[in-house]
C-alpha positions in Angstrom: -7.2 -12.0 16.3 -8.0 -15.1 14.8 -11.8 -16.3 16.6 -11.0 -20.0 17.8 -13.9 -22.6 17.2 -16.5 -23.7 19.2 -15.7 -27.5 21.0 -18.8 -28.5 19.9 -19.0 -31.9 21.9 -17.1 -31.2 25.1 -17.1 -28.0 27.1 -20.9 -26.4 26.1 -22.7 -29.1 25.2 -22.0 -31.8 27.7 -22.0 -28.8 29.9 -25.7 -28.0 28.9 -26.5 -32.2 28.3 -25.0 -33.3 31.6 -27.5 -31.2 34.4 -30.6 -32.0 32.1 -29.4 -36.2 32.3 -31.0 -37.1 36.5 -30.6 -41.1 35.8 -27.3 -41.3 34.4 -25.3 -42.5 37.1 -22.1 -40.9 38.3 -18.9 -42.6 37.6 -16.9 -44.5 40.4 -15.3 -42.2 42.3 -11.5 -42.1 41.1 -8.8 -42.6 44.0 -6.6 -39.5 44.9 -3.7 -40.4 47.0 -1.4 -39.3 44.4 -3.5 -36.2 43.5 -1.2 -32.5 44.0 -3.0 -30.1 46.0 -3.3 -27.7 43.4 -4.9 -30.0 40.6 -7.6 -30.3 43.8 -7.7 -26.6 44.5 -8.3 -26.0 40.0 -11.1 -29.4 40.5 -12.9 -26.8 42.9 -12.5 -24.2 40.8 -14.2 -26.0 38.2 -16.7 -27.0 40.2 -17.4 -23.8 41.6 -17.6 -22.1 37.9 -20.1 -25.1 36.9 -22.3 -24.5 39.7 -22.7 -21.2 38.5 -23.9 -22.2 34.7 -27.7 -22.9 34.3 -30.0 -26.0 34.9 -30.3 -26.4 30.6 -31.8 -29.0 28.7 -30.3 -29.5 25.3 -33.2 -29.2 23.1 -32.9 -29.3 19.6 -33.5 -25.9 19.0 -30.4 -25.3 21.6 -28.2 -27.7 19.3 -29.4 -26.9 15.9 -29.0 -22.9 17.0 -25.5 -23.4 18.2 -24.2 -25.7 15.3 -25.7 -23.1 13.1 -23.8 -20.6 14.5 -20.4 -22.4 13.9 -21.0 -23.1 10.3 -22.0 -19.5 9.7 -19.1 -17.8 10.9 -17.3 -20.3 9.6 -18.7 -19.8 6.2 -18.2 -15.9 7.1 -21.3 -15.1 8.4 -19.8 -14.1 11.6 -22.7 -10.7 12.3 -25.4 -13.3 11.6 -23.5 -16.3 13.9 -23.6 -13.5 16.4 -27.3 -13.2 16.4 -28.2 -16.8 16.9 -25.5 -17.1 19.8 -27.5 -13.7 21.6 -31.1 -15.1 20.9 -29.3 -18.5 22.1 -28.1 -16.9 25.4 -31.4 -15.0 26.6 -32.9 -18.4 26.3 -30.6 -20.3 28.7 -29.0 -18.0 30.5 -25.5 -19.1 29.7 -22.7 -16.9 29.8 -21.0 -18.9 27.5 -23.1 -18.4 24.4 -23.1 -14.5 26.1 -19.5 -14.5 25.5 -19.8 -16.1 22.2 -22.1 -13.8 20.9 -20.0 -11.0 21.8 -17.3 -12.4 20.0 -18.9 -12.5 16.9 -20.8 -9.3 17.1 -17.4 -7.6 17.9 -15.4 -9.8 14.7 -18.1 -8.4 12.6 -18.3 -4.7 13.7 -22.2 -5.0 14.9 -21.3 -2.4 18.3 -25.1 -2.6 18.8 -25.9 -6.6 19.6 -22.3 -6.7 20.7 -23.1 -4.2 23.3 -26.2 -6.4 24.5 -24.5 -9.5 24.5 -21.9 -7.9 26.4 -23.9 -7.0 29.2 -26.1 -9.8 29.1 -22.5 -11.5 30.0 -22.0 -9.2 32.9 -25.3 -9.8 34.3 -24.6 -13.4 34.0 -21.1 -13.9 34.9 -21.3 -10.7 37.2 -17.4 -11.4 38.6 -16.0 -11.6 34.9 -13.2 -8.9 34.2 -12.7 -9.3 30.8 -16.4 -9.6 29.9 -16.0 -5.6 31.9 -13.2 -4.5 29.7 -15.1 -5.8 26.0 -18.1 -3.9 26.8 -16.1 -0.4 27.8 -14.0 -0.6 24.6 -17.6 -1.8 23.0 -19.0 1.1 24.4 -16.4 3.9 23.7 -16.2 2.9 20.4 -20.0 3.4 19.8 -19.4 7.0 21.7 -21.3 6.3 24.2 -18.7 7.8 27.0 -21.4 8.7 30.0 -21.3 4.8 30.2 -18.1 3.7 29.4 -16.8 6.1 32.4 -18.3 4.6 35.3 -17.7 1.6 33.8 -13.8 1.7 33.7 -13.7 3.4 37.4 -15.5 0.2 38.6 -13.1 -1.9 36.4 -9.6 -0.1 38.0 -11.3 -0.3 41.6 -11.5 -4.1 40.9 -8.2 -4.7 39.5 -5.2 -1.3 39.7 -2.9 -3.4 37.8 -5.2 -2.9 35.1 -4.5 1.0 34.5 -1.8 1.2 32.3 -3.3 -1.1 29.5 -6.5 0.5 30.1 -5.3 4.2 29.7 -3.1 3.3 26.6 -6.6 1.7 25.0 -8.1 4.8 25.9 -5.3 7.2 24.3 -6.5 4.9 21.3 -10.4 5.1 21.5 -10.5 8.8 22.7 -9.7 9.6 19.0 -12.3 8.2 17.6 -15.2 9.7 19.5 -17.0 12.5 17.0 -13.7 13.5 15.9 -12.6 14.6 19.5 -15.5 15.8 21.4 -15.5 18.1 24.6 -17.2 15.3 25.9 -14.5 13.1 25.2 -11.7 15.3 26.6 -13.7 15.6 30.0 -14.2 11.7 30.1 -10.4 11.3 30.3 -9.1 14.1 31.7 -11.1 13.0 35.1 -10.3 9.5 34.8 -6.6 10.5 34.4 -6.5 13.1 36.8 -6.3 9.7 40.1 -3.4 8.7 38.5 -1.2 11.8 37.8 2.2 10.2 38.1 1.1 7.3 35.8 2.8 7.6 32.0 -0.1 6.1 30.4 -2.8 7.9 31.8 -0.7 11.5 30.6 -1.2 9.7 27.6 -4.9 9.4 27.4 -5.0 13.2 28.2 -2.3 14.2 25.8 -4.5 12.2 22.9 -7.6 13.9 23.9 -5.8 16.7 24.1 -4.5 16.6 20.7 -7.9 15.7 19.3 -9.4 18.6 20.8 -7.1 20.9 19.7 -5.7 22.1 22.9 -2.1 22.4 21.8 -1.4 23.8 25.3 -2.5 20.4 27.3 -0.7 18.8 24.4 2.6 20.0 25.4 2.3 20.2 29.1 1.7 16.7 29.1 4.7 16.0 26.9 6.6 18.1 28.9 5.4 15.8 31.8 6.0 12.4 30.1 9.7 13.7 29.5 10.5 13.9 33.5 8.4 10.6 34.5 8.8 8.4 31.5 11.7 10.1 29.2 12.4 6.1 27.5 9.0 5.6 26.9 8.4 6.1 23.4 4.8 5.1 22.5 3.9 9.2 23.2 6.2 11.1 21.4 5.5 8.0 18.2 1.6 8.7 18.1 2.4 12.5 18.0 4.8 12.2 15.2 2.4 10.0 13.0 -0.3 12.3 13.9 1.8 15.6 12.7 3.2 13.7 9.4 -0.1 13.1 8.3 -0.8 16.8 8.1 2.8 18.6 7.8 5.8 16.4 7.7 8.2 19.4 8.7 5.9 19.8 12.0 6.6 16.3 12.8 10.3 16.3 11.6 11.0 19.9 14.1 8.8 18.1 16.9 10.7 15.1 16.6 14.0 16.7 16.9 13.3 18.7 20.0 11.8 15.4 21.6 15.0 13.3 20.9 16.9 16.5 22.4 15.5 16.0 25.6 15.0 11.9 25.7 18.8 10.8 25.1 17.7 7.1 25.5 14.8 7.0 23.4 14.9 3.7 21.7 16.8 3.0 18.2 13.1 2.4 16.6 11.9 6.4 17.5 16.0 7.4 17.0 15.5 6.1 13.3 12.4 7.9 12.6 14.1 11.1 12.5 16.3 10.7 9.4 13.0 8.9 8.0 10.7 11.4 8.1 14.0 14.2 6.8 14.1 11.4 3.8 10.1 11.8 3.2 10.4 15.7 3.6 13.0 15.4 0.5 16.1 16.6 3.0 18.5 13.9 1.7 21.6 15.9 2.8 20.5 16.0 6.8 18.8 12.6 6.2 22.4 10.9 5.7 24.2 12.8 8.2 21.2 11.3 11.0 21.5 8.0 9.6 25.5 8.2 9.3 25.1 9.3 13.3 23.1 6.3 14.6 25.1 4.5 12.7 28.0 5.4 14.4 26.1 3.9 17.1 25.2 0.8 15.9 27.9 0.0 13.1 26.6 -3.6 12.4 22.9 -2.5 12.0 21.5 -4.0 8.3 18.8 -1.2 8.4 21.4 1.2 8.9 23.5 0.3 6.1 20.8 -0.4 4.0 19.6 3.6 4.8 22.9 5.2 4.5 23.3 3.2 1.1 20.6 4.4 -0.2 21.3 8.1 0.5 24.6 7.3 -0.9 23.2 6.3 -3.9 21.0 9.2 -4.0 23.3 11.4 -3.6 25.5 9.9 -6.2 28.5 8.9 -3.9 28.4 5.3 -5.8 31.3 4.2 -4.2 29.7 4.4 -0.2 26.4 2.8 -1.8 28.2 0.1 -2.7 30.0 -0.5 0.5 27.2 -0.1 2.8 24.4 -2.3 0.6 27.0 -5.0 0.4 27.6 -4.7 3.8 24.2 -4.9 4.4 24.0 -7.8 2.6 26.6 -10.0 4.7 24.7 -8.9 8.1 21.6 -10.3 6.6 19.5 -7.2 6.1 15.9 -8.7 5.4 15.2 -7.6 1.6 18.3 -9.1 -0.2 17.3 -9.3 -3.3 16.2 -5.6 -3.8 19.3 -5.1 -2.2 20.8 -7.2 -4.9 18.8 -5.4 -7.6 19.7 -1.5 -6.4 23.1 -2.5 -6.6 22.7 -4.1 -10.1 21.4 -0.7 -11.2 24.5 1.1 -9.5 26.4 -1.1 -11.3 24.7 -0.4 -14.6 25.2 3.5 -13.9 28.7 3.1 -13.6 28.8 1.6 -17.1 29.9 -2.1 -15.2 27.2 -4.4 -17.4 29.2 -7.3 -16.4 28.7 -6.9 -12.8 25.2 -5.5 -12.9 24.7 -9.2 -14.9 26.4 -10.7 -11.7 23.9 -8.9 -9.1 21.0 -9.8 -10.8 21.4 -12.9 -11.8 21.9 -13.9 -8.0 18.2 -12.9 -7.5 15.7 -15.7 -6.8 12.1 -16.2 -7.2 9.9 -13.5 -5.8 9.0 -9.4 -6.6 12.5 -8.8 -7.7 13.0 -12.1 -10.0 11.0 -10.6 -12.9 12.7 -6.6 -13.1 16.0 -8.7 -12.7 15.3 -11.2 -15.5 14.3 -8.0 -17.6 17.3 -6.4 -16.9 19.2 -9.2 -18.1 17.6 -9.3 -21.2 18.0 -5.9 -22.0 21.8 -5.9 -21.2 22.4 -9.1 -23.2 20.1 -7.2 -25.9 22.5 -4.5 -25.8 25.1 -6.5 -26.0 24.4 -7.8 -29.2 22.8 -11.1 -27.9 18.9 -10.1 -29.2 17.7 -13.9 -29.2 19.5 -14.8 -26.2 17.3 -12.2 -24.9 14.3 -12.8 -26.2 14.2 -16.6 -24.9 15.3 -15.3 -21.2 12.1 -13.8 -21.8 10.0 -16.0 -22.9 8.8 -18.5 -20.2 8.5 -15.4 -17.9 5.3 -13.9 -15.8 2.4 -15.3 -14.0 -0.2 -13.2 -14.4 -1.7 -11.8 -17.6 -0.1 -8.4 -16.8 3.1 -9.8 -16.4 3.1 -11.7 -20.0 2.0 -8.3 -21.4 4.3 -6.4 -19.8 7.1 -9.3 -21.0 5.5 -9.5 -24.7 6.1 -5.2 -25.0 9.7 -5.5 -23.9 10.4 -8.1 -26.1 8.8 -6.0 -29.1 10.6 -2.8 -27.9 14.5 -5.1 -27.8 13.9 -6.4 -31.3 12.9 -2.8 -32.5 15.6 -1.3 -30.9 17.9 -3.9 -32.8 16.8 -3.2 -36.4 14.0 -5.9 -36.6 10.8 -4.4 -36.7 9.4 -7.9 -38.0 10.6 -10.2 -35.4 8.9 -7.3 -33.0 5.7 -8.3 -35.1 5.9 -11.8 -34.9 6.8 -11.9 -31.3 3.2 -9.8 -30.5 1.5 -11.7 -33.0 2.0 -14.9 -31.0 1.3 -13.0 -27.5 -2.0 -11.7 -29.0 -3.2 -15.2 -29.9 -3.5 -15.7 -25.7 -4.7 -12.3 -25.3 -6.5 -11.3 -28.3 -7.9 -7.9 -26.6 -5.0 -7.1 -24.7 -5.6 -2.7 -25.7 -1.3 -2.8 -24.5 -0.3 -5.7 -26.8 -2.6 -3.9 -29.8 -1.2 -0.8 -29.3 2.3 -1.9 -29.7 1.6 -4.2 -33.0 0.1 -1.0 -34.4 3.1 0.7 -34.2 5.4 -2.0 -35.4 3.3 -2.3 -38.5 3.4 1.6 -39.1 6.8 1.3 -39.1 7.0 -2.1 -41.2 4.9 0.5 -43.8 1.8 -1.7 -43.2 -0.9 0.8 -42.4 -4.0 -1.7 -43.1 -2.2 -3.8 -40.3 -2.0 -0.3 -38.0 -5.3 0.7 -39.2 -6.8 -2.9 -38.4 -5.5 -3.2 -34.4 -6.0 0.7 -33.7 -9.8 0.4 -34.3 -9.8 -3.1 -33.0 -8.8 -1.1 -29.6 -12.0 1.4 -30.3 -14.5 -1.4 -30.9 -13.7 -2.7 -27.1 -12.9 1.1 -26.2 -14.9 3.4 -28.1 -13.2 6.5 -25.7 -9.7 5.3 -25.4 -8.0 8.2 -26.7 -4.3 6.9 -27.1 -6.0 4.9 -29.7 -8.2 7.8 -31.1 -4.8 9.8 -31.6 -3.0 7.5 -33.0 -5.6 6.4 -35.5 -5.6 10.0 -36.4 -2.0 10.4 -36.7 -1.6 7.4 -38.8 -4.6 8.3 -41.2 -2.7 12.0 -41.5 0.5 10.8 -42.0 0.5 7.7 -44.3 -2.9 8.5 -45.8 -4.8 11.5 -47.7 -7.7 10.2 -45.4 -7.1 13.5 -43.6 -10.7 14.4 -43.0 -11.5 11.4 -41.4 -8.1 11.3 -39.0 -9.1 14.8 -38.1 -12.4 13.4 -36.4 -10.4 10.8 -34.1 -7.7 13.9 -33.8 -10.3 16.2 -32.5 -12.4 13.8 -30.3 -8.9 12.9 -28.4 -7.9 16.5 -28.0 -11.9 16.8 -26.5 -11.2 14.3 -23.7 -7.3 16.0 -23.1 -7.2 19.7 -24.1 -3.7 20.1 -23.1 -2.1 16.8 -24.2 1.1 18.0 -26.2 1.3 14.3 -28.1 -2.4 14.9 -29.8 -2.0 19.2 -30.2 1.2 17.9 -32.4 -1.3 15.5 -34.0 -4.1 18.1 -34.4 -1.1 20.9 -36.0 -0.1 17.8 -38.2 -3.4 17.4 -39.7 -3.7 20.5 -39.9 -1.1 21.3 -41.8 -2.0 18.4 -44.2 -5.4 20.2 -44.5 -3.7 23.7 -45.4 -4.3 25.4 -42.4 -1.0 26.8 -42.0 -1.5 29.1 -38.8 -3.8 26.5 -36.9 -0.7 24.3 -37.3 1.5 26.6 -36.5 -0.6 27.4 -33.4 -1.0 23.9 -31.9 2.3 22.6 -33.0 3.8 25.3 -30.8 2.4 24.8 -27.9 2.7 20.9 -28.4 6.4 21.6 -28.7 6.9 24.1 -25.7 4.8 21.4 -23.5 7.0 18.6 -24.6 10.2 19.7 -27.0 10.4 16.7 -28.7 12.6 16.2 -31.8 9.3 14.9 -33.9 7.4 17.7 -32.8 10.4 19.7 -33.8 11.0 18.6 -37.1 6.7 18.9 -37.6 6.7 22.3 -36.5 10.2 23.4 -38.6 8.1 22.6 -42.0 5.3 24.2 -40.8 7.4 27.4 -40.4 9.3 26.9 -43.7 6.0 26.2 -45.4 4.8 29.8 -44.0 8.5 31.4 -45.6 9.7 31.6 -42.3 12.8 29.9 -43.6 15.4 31.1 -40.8 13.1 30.4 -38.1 12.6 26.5 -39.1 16.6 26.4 -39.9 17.6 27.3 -36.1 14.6 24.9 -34.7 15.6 22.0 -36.4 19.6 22.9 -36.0 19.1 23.0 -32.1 17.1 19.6 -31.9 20.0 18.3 -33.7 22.8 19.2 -31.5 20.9 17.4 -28.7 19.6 14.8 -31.2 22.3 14.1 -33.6 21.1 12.6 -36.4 17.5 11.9 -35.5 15.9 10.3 -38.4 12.6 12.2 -39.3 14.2 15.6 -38.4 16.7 14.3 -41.1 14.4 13.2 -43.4 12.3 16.1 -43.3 15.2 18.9 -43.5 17.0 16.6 -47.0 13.0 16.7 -48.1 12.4 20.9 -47.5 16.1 21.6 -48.9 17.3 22.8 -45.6 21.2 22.3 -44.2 22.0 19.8 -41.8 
């Protein structure tokens, strides 16, 4: 709720100037022949409500306090604004700056001085309802229930209509009282206990209930709701949201036996179902929920968008496609992810040209930037590497962004043979972002493999100055040292203070084996590089751990190693490399 300002010249002031002014004189006295009877009955009113504010001289102090308070809450200072308004009150007895005070004390979470203020307004303005309601929500909230109770009977004697919206707030408060106290449970379960045919107030009880851990109360008043209100879905929501927090199967098994029984629950609860199957993982049952309601609703956008998804997910392309489109023409809200998830299916059924088409239809926003990319890396692919590059180029707002453009630039020109364009591209992003660690990183390992390692060397520790700990850096400092250096004392120290801060991190225990094995330590090596490549069988770790092992004479053994890399990796360059190198057979 957004707190409306203060009128500082009009409605309190004047009111506060006007009693305090004896010699002004009144005005003429307007004629009224063509006055309606109500606009007289509301100028009684009025008059009635003024004759009940205070006798006030605006003093200074009165002015300066309440303009003060304006510009402090304002300025944010809406707990301090509070303050002034209460101390403001006590002095003139207003009910106004009462209610004002409240206001502020409530915006700013203060329950204390919000509490005071809000009886101070009761005591002043003894007939106002709402001033009643604040200070029982004030007042449950703080937990201070042996109030709050009499309270809300005196409120409902005054105004029955009142009950519903008073029970639901109560179903909400109840929760937050100690975590569910006994205390608590009684509170409501005797205020509920007048209305027993009223949905709302089974509500209260069945939220106390819950909080108490009473499962019993929990489903007789369920049980209830179903006969009295059976399309009231407010109930059977909060219960879902409260199981999914703790079990999602609870709340999808609960949720299905509710829906059994309510037949017209709304489309909103309806939908939940396949929802919480999707966020169990239950794709399968998921779709054939959402395929039902849609049955029911065949023009639905959130419908088609669902069961498009599934589709997708479940790798029936063809239904995706229909239903997202479809989604699309009945204006479902998100059309550009919609746009962009079918760019992807599009890219997955090998179709560049009409991923191209998808994503190029995306506009500014969260999408543009992952569709731009995939542009790029399409025309890229296609053989169009500068084309690429300048879609690129004028992209992101934010830092992050400009990294995250400057790497996949780097990574398209590497991929296309041209390590030194990679360079020059990150060279001229760095001059923006001269300490970007990402940006750094990447150069490094462009100028290892431009066979500059005083250029690798250089941004790696560049990374450890500003990041002493950063052990991505620390590792591959190490590994560089080890592999295109005899430095291999010195890349064990950044090796071993990596492995330190991540024990089990199969990309530094295939560094540690590799220096290792530069040192001579033959069976260390062999030791680490094993477990680096059962973690994470990569080719490189492969091809590392295949000399090892042919180093040791354990010829057959490296032979079959690198021979089953290179059926999944024909051809891979340093497995290559190193089997030509040992004498091996490819």
């Amino acid at each position: 709720m957004r707190l409306k300002p203060l009128n500082l010249t009009l409605p309190l002031l004047l009111a506060l100037l006007l009693p305090a002014c004896a010699t002004t004189k009144p005005a003429a006295p307007v004629a009224a022949q063509n006055a309606s009877a109500p606009a007289a009955e509301e100028d009684v009113a009025a008059k009635a409500d003024e004759a009940k504010l205070p006798k006030v001289a605006l003093t200074p102090e009165i002015f300066y306090g309440v303009l003060a308070g304006e510009i402090a809450a304002q300025r944010g200072g809406a707990g301090s604004a509070g303050l002034t308004y209460l101390d403001l009150a006590k002095q003139t007895r207003d009910p106004r700056l009462a209610q004002r005070a409240a206001e502020f004390c409530l915006l700013s979470g203060q329950l204390k001085p919000a509490i005071e203020s809000l009886k101070l307004w009761i005591e002043l303005d003894p007939d106002s309802l709402q001033a009643r309601e604040q200070l029982f929500v004030a007042l449950m909230r703080s937990g201070n229930l042996q109030e709050s109770q009499p309270l809300l009977e005196d409120l409902l004697k005054r105004e029955p209509s009142r009950a519903p919206a008073a029970f639901v707030q109560l179903a909400r408060l109840s929760s937050k009282q100690n975590g569910g106290s006994p205390e608590s449970y009684r509170v409501v379960s005797e205020l509920a206990a007048r209305y027993p045919d009223l949905p709302e107030a089974r509500f209260a009880v069945l939220a106390a209930a819950a909080d108490n851990n009473d499962q019993a109360a929990v489903q007789r008043e369920l049980d209830k709701l179903a006969q009295i209100a059976p399309k009231w879905d407010l109930p059977v929501a909060w219960q879902v949201d409260r199981l999914r927090r703790a079990d999602v199967s609870a709340a999808v098994d609960f949720l299905k036996n509710e829906l059994a029984r309510r037949p017209d629950a709304g489309m909103e609860l309806q939908a939940a179902y396949p929802r919480l199957l999707v966020a169990a993982k239950r794709f399968a049952e998921a779709r054939v929920a959402f395929e039902s309601l849609l049955l029911k609703q065949p023009d639905s956008p959130d419908l088609l968008y669902a069961t498009g998804l599934l589709a997708y997910q479940m790798r029936d392309v063809k239904t995706a496609q229909q239903r997202l489109q479809a989604a699309l023409q009945r204006q479902y809200p998100e059309q550009d992810f919609v746009r962009y998830t079918l760019g992807q299916i599009a890219e997955e059924s090998h179709e560049p040209a009409k991923a191209m088409e998808w994503y190029r239809q995306i506009g500014p926003g969260a999408q543009y930037l992952p569709a731009q990319s995939r542009l790029a890396i399409l025309e890229a692919g296609d053989g169009q590497l500068e084309a690429a590059l300048n879609r690129l180029g004028s992209l992101g707002s934010s830092e992050q962004e400009k990294t995250s453009v400057a790497l996949l630039q780097s990574q398209l020109a590497r991929d296309a043979g041209k390590p030194q364009r990679a360079y020059e591209l990150l060279t001229q992003a760095l001059k923006a972002q001269p300490k970007s660690g990402e940006l750094l990183y990447e150069r490094s390992l462009v100028s290892d493999m431009l066979g500059n390692v005083g250029n690798s060397e250089r941004d790696l520790r560049q990374i450890l100055k500003d990041k002493p700990d950063d052990t991505q850096a620390l590792n591959a400092l190490g590994y560089t040292l080890a592999n295109r250096t005899t430095r291999y004392r010195e890349a064990l120290g950044f090796i071993e203070k990596a492995l330190k801060a991540e024990p089990e991190n199969p990309v530094i225990l295939d560094s540690m084996g590799w220096v290792q094995f530069k040192l001579g330590k033959l069976e260390a090596a062999r030791k680490n590089l094993e477990k680096a490549y059962y973690a994470m069988p990569d080719p490189e770790v492969a091809a590392h751990l295949g000399e090892v092992l042919w180093k040791l004479g354990l010829y057959q053994e490296a032979q079959a190693l690198w021979d089953r890399e290179l059926s999944s990796h024909p051809g891979h360059e340093v497995i290559t490399e190193t089997v030509k190198r040992l004498g091996g057979k490819l």
